[in-house]
MIBAFI-863283 format. One record per residue (C-alpha): residue number from 1; x, y, z. Coordinates in nm, 3 decimals, always signed. Example, Ala and Ser with C-alpha at 12.3 -4.5 7.8 and 13.67 -1.06 7.14 Angstrom:
BEGIN
1	+1.230	-0.450	+0.780 .
2	+1.367	-0.106	+0.714 .
END
This chain:
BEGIN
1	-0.571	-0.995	-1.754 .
2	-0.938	-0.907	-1.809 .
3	-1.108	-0.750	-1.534 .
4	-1.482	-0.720	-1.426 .
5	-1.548	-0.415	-1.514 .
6	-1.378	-0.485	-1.855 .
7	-1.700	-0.700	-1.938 .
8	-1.959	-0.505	-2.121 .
9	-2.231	-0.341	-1.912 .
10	-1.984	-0.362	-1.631 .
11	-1.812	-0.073	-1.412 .
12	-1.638	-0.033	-1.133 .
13	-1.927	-0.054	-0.947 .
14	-2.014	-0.380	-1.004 .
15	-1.659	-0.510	-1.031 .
16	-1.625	-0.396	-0.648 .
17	-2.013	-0.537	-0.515 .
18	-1.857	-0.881	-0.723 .
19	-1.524	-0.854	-0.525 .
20	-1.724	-0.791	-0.234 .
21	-1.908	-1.113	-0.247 .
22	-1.589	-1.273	-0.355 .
23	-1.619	-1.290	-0.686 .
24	-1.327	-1.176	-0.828 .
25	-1.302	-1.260	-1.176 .
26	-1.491	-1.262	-1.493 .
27	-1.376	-1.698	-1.494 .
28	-1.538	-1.665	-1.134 .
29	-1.861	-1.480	-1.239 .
30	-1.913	-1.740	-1.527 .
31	-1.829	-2.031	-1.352 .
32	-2.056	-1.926	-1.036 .
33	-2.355	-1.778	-1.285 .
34	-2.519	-1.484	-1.290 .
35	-2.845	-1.571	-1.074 .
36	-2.609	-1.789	-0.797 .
37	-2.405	-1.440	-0.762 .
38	-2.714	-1.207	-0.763 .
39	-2.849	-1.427	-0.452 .
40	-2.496	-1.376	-0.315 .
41	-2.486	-1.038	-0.359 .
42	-2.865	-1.019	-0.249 .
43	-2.740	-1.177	+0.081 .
44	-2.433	-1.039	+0.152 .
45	-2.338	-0.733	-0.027 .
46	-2.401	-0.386	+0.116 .
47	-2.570	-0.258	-0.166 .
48	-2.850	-0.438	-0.256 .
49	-2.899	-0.504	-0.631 .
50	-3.175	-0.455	-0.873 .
51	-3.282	-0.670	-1.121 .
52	-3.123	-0.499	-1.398 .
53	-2.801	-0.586	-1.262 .
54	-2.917	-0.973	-1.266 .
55	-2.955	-0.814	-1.636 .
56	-2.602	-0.672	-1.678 .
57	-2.412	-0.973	-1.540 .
58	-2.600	-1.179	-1.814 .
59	-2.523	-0.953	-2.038 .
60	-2.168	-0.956	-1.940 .
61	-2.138	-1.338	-1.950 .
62	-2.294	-1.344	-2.294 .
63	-2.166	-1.051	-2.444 .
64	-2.455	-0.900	-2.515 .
65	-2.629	-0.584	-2.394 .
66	-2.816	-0.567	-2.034 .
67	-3.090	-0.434	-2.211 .
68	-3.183	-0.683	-2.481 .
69	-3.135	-0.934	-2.175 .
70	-3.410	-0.750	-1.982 .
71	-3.668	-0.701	-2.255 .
72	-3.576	-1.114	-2.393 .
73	-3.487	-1.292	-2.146 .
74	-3.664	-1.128	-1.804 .
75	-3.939	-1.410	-1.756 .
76	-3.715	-1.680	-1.818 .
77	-3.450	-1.529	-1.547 .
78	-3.721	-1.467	-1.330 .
79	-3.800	-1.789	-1.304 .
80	-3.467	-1.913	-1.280 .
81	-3.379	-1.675	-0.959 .
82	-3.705	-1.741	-0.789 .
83	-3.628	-2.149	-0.847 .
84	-3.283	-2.134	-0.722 .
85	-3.396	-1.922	-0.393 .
86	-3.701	-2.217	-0.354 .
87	-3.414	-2.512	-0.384 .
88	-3.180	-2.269	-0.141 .
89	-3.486	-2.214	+0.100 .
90	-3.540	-2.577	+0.136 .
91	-3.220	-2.714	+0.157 .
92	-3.131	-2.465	+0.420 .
93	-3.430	-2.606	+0.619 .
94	-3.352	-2.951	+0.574 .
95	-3.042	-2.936	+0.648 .
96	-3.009	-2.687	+0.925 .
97	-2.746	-2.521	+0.734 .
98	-2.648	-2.225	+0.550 .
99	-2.644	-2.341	+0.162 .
100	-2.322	-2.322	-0.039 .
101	-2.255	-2.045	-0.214 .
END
């Protein structure tokens, strides 16, 4: 069985801020996204990440290193995060609820 930290650009480190956030798998990290669990981990991990680890868990979905991620495909992430924490924002305050994660 393939682990998180098996994923390139991945340690133990990040496999145990994942697992902290409930993420548990690399399945689970694909399936949830990289920008849905850097909010997550933003939120509710006790390290807080950086944006190169947005990087590395792109990288690690993609197979493809963190840093080519970061210097090709930073705008276009940034955009997506910052999007996805607008949509989050607003359905939290229409709803009165805490958004799905």
């Amino acid at each position: 069985m393939v682990k998180l930290r098996d994923l390139p650009g991945l340690g133990p480190k990040s496999e145990a801020w994942l697992m902290e956030v409930g993420i548990t798998s690399p399945d689970e990290l694909r399936e949830i996204g990289a920008v849905r669990a850097f909010t997550r981990l933003q939120k509710k991990c006790s390290t807080k990440p950086s944006l190169n680890f947005l990087y590395a868990m792109v990288g690690a979905i993609e197979g493809k290193n963190w840093l080519k991620i970061a210097k090709h495909e930073k705008s276009r992430l940034l955009t997506e995060l910052e999007g996805y924490q607008e949509l989050e924002a607003l359905f939290n305050a229409e709803e009165g609820t805490i958004a799905p994660q």
